[in-house]
C-alpha positions, 0 to 999 in steps of 0.5 A: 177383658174387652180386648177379648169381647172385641176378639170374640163379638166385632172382629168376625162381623168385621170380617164377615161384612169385609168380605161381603163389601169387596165381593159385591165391590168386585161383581158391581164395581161401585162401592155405592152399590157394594155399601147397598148390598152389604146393608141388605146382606146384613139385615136379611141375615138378622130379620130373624133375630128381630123376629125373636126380639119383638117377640120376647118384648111382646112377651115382656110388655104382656106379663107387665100388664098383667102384673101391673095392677098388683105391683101397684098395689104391693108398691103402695100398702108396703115397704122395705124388705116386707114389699120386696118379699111380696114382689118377689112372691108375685113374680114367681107366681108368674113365671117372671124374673125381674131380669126378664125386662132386659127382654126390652133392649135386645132389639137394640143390643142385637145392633150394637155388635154391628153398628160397632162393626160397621162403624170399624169397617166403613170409618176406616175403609181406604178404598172408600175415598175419592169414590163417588156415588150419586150426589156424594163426591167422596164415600170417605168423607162427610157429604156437606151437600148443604153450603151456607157462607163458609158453613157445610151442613152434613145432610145424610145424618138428617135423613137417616135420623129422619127415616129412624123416627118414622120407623120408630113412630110405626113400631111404638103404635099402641105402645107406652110412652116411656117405650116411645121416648127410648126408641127417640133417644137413640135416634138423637143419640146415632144422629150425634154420634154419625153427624161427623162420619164418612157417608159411607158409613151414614149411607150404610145405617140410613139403609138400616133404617129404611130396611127397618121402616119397611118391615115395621111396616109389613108388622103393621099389616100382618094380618092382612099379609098372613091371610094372603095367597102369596104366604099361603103358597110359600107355606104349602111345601112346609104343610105338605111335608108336616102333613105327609110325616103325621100320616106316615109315622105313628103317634107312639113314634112321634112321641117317642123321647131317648132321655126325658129325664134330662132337663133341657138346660142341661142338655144345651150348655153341654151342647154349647160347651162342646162347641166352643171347646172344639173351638177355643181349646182343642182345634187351637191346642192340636194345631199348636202342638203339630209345630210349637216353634212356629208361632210366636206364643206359648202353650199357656197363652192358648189355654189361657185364651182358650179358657176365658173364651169359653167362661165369657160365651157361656156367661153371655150365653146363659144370659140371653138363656134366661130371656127365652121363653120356654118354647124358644129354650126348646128349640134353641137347644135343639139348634144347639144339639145339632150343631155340637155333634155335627161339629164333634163328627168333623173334628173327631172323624176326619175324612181325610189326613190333611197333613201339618201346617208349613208356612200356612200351607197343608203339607198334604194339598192333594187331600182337598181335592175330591170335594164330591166325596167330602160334600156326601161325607157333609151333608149325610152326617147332617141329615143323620144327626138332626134325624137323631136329635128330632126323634 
């Protein structure tokens, strides 16, 4: 089983980070330099992961507020099965779950695929030793910058716990002292758990850190940046199109549903399993049945695979599903939507016959070229599809 959560959750990040790393490598030739765009690659694509996840935990401490007084209250006059019944019946008063308070930790769930990743990746990256980068002497080791006697302290790992504990002082102003104290503790967990890693891997999670402070900070001052002439001009295309779309089409239109009946829900994990279906069951079945004597396992062993793929992103799915606010459910299965039929148009109604595979290899080669044709092909059934989906 977490043979299959690796396989599933870490070994693309891996990937994905790999790629990234020897590409910048290639362009700055430094790996000091390449560790830096790897960081900055990976947090611009996560910022609105974050954005979602402080938004469910302000979410989460607003409903808490509300209901405080009177879990109190419950907490205090009951007991037993007579207070779980009446906590039970407040929380349904309130649209609340008491799942919902895992809404606290994605923040810090969002980072664990990656630390794990990254910790793979950079921990046992050869290339990385013998390279220099500033005042480390080798990106593959521990930077013991500071001698005392016969001792090296490893100075990376203070700073970037350093950095970690002033972000986290920004983010918990105004917040209860319990969310203070968690933030802290996985501060001194990481500075533990990094103390002895090659610098490459604390460059890499000190920058984290530093890309964390200063958008802890740009949050601490939203107003301000909210109401400034930069945003404002970056928001003009969007308010220009949104506006130029009310005019154009008429309300009976714009509120026109193809299927109201159908709850969204609903809607969405059948988007989801289509999805994952094309990719864990059909594409791999179709690509083994072309030449089963070319690899090495069974038709069972894909269908098994296959099988616990889907249960296991449905199951993981369904979870962070119930976090969601409404709002966010809405546009979620919307995304979904999308991407289920724009991914059934390209397995179901290919372009091109690109032959079988030999050796890795397309038997028919010649199939790839013409990629104008393919782009138009792309990029139609794209626009098609989230028009249809829209209205």
């Amino acid at each position: 089983m977490l043979s299959l959560l690796y396989d599933i959750f870490i070994s693309p990040l891996i990937w994905g980070m790999n790629f990234v790393l020897v590409n910048a490598y290639s362009v700055l030739h430094s790996y000091g330099l390449a560790i830096v765009v790897l960081s900055l690659v990976v947090n611009t694509v996560l910022l609105p992961l974050y954005h979602m996840a402080d938004k469910w935990q302000q979410e989460e401490r607003e409903k808490q507020n509300k209901m405080a007084d009177k879990v109190a209250e419950i907490k205090q006059a009951f007991q037993g099965q007579e207070r779980f019944m009446m906590l039970k019946t407040l929380y349904r008063q309130n649209h609340y779950h008491p799942i919902m308070a895992v809404r606290n930790s994605v923040g810090f769930l969002i980072q664990v695929p990656f630390f794990f990743a990254a910790y793979q990746l950079l921990s046992h990256f050869p290339a990385l030793n013998g390279q220099s980068f500033g005042p480390f002497a080798n990106l593959g080791l521990p930077d013991g910058l500071l001698t005392i006697g016969d001792m090296h302290i490893n100075v990376m790992p203070f700073v970037m716990t350093g950095i970690n504990l002033l972000s986290a002082f920004i983010y918990t102003k105004g917040l209860s002292s319990k969310d203070k104290i968690q933030l802290y503790v996985f501060a001194g967990i990481f500075l533990v758990l990094l103390y002895t890693s090659p610098v490459g891997l604390v460059l890499y999670w000190t920058l984290n850190n530093v890309y964390s402070l200063g958008k802890n900070l740009v949050s601490a001052n939203a107003d301000n940046i909210d109401n400034s002439k930069f945003v404002s001009l970056l928001k003009a295309p969007f308010t220009f199109v949104g506006k130029a779309y009310e005019n154009v089409v008429p309300k009976k239109i714009r509120d026109i549903t193809i299927i109201p009946e159908i709850k969204s829900s609903l809607i969405c994990f059948g988007s989801l399993y289509i999805i994952v279906f094309l990719i864990a069951a059909y594409v791999p079945i179709n690509v083994y049945l072309s030449d089963p004597a070319f690899f090495h396992i069974t038709l069972s062993d894909v269908v098994k695979y296959g099988v616990r793929t889907i249960v296991v992103t449905l199951a993981v799915f369904g979870i962070i599903y119930l976090c969601l606010s409404e709002k966010l459910k809405g546009k979620v299965t919307f995304i979904v939507t999308v991407i289920s039929l724009i991914s059934l148009f390209n397995v179901l109604v290919p372009l091109r016959n690109y032959g079988s595979i030999d050796g890795y290899f397309l038997t028919n080669e010649p199939a790839l070229w013409g990629r104008k044709l393919l782009i138009i092909y792309d990029l139609s059934t794209f626009i098609c599809v989230f028009l249809l989906c829209y209205f």
